[in-house]
N, C-alpha and C positions, 0 to 999 in steps of 0.2 A: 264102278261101284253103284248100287241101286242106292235109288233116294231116302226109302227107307232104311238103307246101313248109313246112307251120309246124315243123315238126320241123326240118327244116335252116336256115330262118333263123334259128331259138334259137339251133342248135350254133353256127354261126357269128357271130352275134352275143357270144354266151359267151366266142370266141377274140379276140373282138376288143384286150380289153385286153391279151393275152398277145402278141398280133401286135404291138401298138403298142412296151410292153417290147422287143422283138427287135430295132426299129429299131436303126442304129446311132446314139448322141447326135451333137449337134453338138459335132465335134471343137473343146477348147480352143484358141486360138490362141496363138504365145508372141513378145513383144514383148520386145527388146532393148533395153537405154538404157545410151550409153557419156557418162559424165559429165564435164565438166573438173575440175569445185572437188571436192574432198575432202566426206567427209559432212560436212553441218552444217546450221543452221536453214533456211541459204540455199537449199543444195542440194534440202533437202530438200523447200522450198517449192515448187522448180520442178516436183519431179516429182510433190507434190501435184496440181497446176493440172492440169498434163498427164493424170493419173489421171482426174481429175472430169472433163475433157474429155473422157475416152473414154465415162465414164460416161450424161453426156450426148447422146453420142453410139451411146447403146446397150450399149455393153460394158464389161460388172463386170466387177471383177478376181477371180479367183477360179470366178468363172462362167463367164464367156464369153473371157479372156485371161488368163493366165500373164507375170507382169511381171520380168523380170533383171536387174539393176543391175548396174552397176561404177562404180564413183567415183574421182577424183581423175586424170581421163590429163590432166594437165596438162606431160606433157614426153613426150617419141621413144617412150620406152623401155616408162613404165605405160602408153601407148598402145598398143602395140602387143601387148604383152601382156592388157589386159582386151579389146582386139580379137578376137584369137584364142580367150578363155575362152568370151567371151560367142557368138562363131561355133559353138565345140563344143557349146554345146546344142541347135543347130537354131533358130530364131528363124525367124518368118514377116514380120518385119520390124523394121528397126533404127532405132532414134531416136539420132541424135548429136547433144553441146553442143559449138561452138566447133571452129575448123578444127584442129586436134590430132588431136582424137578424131576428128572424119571422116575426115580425110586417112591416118588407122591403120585406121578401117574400110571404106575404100573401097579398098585396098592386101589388104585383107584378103579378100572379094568382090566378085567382079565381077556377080551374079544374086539375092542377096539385095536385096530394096529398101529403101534408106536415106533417111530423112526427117530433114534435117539443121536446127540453129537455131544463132542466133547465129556465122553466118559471115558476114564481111564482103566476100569476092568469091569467091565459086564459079566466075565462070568463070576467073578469073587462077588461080586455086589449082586447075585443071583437075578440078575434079567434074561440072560439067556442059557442055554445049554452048553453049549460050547461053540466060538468063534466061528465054524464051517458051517454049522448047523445049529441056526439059533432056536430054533423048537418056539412055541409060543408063538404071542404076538407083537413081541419087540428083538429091531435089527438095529444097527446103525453102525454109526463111525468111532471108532476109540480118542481119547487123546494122545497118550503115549503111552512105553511101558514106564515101569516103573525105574528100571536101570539109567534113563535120563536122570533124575533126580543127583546120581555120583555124578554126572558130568558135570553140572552147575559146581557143585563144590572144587573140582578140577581148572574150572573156567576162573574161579573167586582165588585160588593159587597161583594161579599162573598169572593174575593179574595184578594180583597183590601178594608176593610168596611168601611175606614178612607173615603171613597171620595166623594167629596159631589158637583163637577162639572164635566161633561164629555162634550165631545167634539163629535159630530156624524157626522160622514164623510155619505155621499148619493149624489146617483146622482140622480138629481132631473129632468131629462130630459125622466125618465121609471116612470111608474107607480108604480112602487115597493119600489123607490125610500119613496116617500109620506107616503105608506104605512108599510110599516118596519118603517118611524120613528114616522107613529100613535103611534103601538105598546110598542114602547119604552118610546113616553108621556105618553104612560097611565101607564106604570109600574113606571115613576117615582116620581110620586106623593106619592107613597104609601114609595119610597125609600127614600124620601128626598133629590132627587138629581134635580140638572138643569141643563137643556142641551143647549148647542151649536152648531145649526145644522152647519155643513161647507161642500161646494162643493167638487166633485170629479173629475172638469174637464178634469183639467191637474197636471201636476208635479208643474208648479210656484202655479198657484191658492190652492193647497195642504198647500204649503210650506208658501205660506202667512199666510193661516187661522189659520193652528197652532199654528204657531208664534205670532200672533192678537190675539189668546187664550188665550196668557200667562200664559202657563202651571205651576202649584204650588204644592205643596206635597201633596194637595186634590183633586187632577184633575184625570180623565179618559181620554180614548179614547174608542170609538167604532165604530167600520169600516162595515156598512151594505152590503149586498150582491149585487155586479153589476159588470159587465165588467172591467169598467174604474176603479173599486176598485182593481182588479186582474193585471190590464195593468200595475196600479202605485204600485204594494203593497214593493218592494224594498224601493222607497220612501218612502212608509208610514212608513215600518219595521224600516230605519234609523231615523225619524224624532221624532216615538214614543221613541226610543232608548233615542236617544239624549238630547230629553224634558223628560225621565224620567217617560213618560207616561205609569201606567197599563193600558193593550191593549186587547180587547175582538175581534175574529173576527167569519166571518162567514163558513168559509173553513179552511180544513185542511193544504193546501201548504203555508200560511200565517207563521204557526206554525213552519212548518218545515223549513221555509226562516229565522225563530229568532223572528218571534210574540211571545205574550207569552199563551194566550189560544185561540182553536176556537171551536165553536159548531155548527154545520149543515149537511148537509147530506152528503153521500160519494158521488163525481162528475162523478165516473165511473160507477158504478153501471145502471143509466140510461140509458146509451151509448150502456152498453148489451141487457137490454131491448130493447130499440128502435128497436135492429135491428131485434127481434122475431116481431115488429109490422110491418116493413118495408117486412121481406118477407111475411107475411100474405095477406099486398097490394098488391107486386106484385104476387101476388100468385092469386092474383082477390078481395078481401075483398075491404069493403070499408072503408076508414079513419071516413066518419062519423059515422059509426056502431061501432066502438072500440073506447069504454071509456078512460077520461083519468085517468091516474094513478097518485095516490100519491109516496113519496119516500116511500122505505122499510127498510134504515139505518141509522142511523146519527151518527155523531162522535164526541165524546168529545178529544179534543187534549191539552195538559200542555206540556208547555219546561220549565222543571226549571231551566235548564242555565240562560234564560232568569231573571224567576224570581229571581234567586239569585243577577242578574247584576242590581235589581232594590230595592230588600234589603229585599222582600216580600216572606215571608214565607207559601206555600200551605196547607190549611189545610187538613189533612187525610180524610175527608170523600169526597173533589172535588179529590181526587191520588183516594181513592177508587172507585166512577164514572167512572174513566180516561176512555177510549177505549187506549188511547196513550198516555205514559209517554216520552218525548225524555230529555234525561239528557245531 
């Protein structure tokens, strides 16, 4: 090599780290998450899961994604309000729990892409086009269908066969509401039971209907799937308690708070999902090309503390279904 080319390959060699510096970094990306439940251990476990599934998926928090929470849109109003907060930052992509908070941030934009969990009909609740092909800018995960809802009512006979009135807690302000307690008229025709539908608004309005029930040693309860069911379930847990209520729910933390059975999906599981579709978006994909998913687990959960404090004896073949026995 002549002196004069080895002279210039130094210099520029020399520049090299200084070139590299000038790059511009890889811009962080900023991930939105509108929550239904209120902070707490639960809540906060979900978005544990979800976090470490990004991580797994290549991107830290801190490093490589900017993460914004808002918690509790569990009605119209914190809906649409942590909608709006969480839009004003700019977000490259929105994570939503439970059709509230979608249905706030889907109202909210139309070009932002939404990755949604724990809804039980996106195309009735119009988010997407249809299940293969969700069109638009929101995909996600379902909760169930709505034919679960009969099972609960089957699981509350079999556990208690004497009963021949139940009591259906729903929020009738979601779609889902209506629809899980279709489900549930039409299994009980064939059960011989009559139902009671009662609101889920708050803690008084709970605490009334029960009570208006007048709960008797043939009575049920069963508690459908919704936010405002999860916000009051303490409530509900003590009032079934206290009336003597067998209790069907839809979730496992029901169970483990002193309900006495639940049957429906595992709530975390989704969580991990989502976040394989969320980096797929920002990866460049698009929300309307990624189908949505149904669940892939569900859980049968028994406390028989419980039932012993109600005098109800489990039969061996719902212990041999269990997924979860808690003594």
């Amino acid at each position: 090599m002549k002196r004069r080319e080895f002279i210039g390959f130094v210099g520029s060699a020399a520049a090299w780290p200084l070139a590299a510096r000038a790059q511009p970094a890889e811009r962080i990306r900023r991930v939105a998450i509108l929550i239904d439940l209120p902070e707490n251990d639960a809540s906060r476990q979900r978005v544990a899961v979800f976090v470490q599934g990004l991580a797994e998926q290549g991107w830290r928090e801190g490093r490589d994604v900017r993460i914004d929470i808002r918690w509790g849109a569990n009605s119209p109003e914190s809906s649409r309000k942590a909608a709006a907060e969480l839009l004003a930052l700019g977000p490259d992509i929105i994570l939503t729990s439970a059709s509230g908070a979608t249905a706030a941030m889907r109202q909210a934009t139309a070009t932002t892409p939404i990755v949604f969990v724990l809804v039980t009909d996106p195309v009735g609740a119009g988010f997407v086009d249809s299940l293969a092909r969700p069109g638009g800018n929101l995909t996600g995960f379902t909760l169930f269908e709505y034919s679960i809802a009969g099972k609960w009512l089957e699981l509350l006979k079999e556990i208690a066969p004497t009963i021949r009135r139940v009591a259906v807690l729903r929020d009738t302000g979601v779609a889902a509401g209506s629809g899980q307690f279709g489900a549930i008229q039409a299994a009980a025709s064939s059960l011989g039971v009559e139902l009671r539908p009662l609101s889920v608004r708050d803690a008084d309005e709970i605490d009334r209907g029960i009570s208006a029930f007048a709960p008797g040693r043939d009575d049920g309860l069963l508690v459908t799937a919704s936010p405002l069911a999860s916000v009051h379930r303490e409530k509900i847990i003590a009032l079934a308690a206290r009336h003597r209520l067998p209790s069907v729910f839809a979730y496992r933390h029901f169970v483990a708070a002193g309900g006495l059975v639940a049957y429906g999906p595992d709530l975390l599981s989704p969580m991990l999902r989502a976040a394989s579709y969320v980096s797929r978006i920002l990866k460049g994909e698009k929300a309307a090309d990624l189908p949505v998913q149904a669940p892939i687990k569900y859980e049968l959960v028994v406390n028989l503390k419980t039932a012993r404090a109600l005098g109800l004896t489990v039969p061996p073949s719902l212990l041999a279904r269990a997924d979860e026995v808690i003594e």
